[in-house]
C-alpha positions as CSV (number, residue, x, y, z in Angstrom):
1,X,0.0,0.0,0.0
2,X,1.1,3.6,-0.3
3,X,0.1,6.9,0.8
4,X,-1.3,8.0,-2.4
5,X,-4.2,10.2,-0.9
6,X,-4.2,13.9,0.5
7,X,-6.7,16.4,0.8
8,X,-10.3,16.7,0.6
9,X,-13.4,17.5,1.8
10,X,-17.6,16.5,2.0
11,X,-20.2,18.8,2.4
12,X,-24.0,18.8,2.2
13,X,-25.2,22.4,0.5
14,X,-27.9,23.7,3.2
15,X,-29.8,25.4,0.9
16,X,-30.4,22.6,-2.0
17,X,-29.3,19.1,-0.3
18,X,-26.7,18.7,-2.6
19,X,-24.1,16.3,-1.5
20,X,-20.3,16.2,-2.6
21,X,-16.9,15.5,-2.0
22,X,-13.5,16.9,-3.8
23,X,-10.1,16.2,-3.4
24,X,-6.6,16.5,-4.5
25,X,-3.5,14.3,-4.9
26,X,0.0,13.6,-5.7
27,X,-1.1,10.4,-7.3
28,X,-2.4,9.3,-10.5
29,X,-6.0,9.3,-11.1
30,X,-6.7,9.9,-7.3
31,X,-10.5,10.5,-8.3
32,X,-11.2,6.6,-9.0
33,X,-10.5,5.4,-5.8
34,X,-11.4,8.6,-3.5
35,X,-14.6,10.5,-4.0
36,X,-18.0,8.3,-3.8
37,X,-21.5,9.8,-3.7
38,X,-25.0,8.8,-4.2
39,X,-28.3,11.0,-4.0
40,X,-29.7,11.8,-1.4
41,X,-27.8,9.2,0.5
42,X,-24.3,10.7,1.4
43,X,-20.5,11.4,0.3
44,X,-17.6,9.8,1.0
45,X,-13.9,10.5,1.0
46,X,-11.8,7.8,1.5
47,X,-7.6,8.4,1.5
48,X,-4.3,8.1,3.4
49,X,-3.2,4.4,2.7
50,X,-6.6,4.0,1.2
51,X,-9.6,1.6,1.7
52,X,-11.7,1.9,-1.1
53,X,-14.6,-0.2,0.4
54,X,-15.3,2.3,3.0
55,X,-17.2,4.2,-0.3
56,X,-20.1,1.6,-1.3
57,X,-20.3,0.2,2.0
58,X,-20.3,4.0,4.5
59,X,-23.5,5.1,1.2
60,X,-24.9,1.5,1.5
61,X,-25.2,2.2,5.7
62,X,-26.3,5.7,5.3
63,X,-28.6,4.5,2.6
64,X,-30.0,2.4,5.3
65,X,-30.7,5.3,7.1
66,X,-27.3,5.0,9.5
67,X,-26.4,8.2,10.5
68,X,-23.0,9.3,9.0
69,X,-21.1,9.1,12.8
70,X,-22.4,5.3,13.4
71,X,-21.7,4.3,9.9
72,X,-18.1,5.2,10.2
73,X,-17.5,4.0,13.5
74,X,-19.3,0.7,12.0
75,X,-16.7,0.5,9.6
76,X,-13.3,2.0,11.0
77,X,-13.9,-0.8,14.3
78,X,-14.2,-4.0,11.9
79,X,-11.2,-2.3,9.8
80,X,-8.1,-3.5,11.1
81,X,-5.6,-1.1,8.9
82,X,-7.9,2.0,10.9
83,X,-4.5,3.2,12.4
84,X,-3.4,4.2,8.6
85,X,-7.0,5.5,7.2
86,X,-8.3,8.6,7.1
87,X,-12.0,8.4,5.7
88,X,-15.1,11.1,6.2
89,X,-18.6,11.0,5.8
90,X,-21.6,13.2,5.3
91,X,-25.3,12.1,5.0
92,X,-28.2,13.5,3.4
93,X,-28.8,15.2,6.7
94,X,-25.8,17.0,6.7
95,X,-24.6,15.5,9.8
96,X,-20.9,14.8,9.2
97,X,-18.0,12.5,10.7
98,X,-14.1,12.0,9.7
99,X,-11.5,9.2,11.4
100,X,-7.9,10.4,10.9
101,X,-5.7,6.8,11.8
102,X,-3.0,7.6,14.7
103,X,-0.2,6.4,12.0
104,X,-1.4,8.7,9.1
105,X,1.8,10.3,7.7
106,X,1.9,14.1,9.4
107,X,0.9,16.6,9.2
108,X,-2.2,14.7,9.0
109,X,-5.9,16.1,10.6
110,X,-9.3,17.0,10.2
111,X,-12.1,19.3,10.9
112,X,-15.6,18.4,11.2
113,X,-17.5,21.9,10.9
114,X,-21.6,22.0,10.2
115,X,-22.3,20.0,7.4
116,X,-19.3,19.4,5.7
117,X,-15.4,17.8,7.0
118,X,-12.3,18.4,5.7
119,X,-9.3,16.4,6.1
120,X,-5.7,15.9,4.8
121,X,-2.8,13.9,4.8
122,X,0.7,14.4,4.3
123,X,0.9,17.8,4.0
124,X,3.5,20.3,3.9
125,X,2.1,22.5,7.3
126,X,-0.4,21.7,9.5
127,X,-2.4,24.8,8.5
128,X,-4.0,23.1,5.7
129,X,-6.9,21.6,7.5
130,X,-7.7,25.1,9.3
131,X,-7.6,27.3,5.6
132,X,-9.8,24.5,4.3
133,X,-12.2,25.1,6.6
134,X,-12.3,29.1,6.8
135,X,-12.7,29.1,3.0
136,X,-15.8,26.5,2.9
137,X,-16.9,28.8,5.4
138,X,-16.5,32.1,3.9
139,X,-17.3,31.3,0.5
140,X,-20.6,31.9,-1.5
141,X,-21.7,30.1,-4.1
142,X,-23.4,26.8,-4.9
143,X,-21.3,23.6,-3.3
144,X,-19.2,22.7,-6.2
145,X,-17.4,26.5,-5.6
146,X,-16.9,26.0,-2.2
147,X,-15.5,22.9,-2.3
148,X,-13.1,24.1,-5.0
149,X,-12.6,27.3,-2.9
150,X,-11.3,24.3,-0.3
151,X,-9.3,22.9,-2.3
152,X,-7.7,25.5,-3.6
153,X,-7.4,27.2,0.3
154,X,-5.7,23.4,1.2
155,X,-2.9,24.5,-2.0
156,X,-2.0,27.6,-0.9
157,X,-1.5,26.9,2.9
158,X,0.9,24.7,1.6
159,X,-0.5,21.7,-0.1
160,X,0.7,17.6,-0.2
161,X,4.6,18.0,0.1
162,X,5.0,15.9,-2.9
163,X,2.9,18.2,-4.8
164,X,-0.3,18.2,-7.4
165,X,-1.0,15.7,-9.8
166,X,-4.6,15.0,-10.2
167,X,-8.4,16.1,-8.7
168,X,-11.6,15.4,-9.2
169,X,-15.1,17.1,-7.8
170,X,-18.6,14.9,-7.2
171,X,-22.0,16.4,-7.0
172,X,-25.0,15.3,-6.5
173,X,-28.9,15.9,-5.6
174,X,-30.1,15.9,-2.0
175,X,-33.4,13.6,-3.5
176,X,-32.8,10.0,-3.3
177,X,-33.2,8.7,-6.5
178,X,-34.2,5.8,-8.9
179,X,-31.3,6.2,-10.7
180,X,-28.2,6.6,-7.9
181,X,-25.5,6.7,-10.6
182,X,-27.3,10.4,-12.0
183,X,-24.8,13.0,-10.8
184,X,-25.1,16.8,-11.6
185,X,-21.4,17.6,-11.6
186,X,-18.7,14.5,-11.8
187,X,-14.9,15.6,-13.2
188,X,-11.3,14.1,-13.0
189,X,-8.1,15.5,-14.0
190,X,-6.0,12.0,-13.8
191,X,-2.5,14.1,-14.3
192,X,-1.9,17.7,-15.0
193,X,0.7,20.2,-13.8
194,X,-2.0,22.4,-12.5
195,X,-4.9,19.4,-11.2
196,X,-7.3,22.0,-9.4
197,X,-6.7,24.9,-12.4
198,X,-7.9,21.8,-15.0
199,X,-11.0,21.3,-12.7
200,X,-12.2,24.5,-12.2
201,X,-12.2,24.3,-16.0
202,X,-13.9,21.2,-16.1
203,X,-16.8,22.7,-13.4
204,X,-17.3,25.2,-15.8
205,X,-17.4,23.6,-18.5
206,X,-19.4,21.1,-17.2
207,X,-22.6,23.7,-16.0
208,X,-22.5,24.5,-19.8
209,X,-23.3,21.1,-20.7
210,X,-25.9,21.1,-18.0
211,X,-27.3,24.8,-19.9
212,X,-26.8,22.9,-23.2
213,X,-28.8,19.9,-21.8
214,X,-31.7,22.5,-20.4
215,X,-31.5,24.1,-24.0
216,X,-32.8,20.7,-25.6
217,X,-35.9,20.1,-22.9
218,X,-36.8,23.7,-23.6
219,X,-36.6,23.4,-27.8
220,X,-39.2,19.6,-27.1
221,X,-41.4,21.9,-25.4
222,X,-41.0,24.4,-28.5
223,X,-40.3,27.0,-25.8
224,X,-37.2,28.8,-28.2
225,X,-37.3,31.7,-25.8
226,X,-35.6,29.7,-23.2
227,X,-33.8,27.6,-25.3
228,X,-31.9,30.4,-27.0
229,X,-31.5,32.0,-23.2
230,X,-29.8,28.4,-22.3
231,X,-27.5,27.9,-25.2
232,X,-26.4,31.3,-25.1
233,X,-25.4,30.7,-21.5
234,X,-24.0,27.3,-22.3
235,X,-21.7,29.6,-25.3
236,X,-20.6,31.8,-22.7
237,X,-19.7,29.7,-20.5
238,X,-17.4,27.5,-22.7
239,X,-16.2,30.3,-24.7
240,X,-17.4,30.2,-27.8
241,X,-17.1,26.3,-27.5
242,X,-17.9,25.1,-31.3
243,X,-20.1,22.2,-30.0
244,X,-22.4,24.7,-27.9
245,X,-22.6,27.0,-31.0
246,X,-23.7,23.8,-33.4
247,X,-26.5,22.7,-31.7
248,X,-27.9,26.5,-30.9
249,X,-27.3,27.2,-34.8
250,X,-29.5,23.5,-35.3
251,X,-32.1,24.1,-32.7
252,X,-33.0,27.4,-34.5
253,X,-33.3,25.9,-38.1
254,X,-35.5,23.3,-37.5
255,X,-37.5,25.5,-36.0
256,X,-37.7,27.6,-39.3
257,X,-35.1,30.2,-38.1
258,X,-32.9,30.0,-40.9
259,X,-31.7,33.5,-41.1
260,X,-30.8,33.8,-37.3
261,X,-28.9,30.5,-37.4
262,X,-26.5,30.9,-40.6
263,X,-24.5,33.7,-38.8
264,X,-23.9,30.7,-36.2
265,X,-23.3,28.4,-38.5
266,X,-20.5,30.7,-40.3
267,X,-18.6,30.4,-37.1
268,X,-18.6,27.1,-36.7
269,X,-17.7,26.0,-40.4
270,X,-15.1,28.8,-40.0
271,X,-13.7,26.9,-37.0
272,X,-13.7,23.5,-38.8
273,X,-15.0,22.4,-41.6
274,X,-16.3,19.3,-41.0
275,X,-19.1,20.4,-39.1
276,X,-20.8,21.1,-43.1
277,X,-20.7,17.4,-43.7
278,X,-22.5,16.5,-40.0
279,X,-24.8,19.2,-40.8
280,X,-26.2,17.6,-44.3
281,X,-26.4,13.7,-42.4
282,X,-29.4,15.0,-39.8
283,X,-32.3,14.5,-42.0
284,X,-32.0,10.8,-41.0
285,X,-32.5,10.5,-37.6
286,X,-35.0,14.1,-38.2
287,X,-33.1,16.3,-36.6
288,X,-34.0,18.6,-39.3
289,X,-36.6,17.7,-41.6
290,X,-36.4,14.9,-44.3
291,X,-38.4,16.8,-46.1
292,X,-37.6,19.0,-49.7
293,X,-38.0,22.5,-47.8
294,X,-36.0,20.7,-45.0
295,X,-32.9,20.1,-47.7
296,X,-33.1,23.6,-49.4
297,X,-32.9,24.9,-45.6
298,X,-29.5,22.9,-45.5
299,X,-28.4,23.8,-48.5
300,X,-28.9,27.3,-48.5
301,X,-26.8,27.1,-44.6
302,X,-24.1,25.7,-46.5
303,X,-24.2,27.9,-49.1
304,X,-24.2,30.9,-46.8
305,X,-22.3,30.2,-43.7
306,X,-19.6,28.1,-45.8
């Protein structure tokens, strides 16, 4: 086993029920083993010489309706490497617990504050816990900003004393669900000079996708109004991502608004051409109509916005 595990933190949002858990690394790919969540069950964070098990079977207690302090204490007394784990919990009631193992390499500790726990391993100082905590604190915003306003706290009080190397940030909703693997945010960076720089990227790009996704329930409803508001947002958001453009330019020529979509269009065929081809294959699955005025539409886009 190694230490391969750092800092991180779980927190329930008191205003929506959200549950998550982020966390950083000097270690490949730290978010497949680390961050587990299920909604409106719990989150975990499992690290130091890590136990991955503590994640299914902490959300299959609290699913059971455990509270998050008995569910780890369940867990860390049948555990016998507890001396080397650090783990923490939060439920869907926001009441949170953490176990730091007595031969954790220092400066290892954690916090448990209202709703949330941080934690960390290895570290360079033993501020890091304490600058975790004040920022989760002191920051406004839905939960995926605090936490990375944790995380990022954790990196400038001094950070893992190896160093960065990868991140990753789980969110989910506070309602238990049907379908436990939906999750509203869910990034990794697996290795990058710069892990939490990549996932504050990656949050943001990933509420675009989430505008993107709002876009398309608002054009089956025919509400174009919203739609345009989302994929606008979903644009902005990503920078002038050519994906986000593409679909706002489609959405708005099958609903028969040629003229406003060709200026989109331009863009993106300016960016790369092969969007033109994609463009002429979505009669078939009637994305845009199969239909003769359906074709001249496409052909006067290419024509125009070539």
């Amino acid at each position: 086993m190694r230490p391969v595990h750092t800092y991180s933190i779980v927190a329930r949002d008191p205003r929506t029920g959200d549950l998550g858990v982020a966390v950083q690394s000097h270690w490949f790919s730290v978010g497949s083993l680390v961050p587990w969540a299920e909604p409106g069950v719990g989150a975990v964070a499992t690290q130091s010489f890590v136990e991955a098990s503590y994640g299914p079977r902490g959300l299959e207690r609290m699913r059971a309706g455990v509270a998050a302090a008995d569910a780890l204490a369940e867990l860390v007394a049948a555990d016998s490497g507890r001396d080397v784990r650090q783990v923490a919990f939060v439920d869907a009631g926001g009441r949170a617990a953490a176990h730091t193992g007595k031969r954790c390499i220092d400066h290892a500790s954690h916090h448990v504050g209202d709703g949330y726990s941080v934690q960390a391993n290895m570290m360079a100082t033993d501020g890091v816990v304490a600058a975790m905590s004040r920022a989760y604190e002191a920051t406004s915003g839905d939960l995926a900003v605090r936490m990375l306003a944790a995380l990022e706290a954790a990196q400038a009080a001094g950070g893992d004393i190896r160093g960065c190397q990868s991140a990753a940030l789980v969110v989910v909703g506070g309602a238990r669900s049907q379908r436990p693997w939906d999750k509203i945010i869910d990034v990794r960076v697996d290795d990058s000079p710069d892990p939490l720089g990549e996932l504050a990227r990656l949050v943001t790009l990933a509420r675009a996708y989430q505008h993107m996704n709002q876009g398309d329930a608002a054009v089956e409803k025919g509400d174009m109004q919203s739609a345009l508001v989302h994929y606008g947002t979903a644009a902005e958001l990503s920078g002038g991502h050519a994906e986000m453009l593409y679909w706002q330019a489609v959405a708005l020529a099958a609903h028969g608004d040629v003229d406003d979509s060709i200026p989109i269009f331009r863009r993106v065929f300016a960016a790369d051409p092969r969007w033109i081809e994609l463009t002429r294959r979505l009669h078939k699955p009637g994305i845009l109509p199969d239909t003769p005025a359906g074709h001249a539409a496409v052909e006067r886009i290419v024509r125009e916005a070539k």
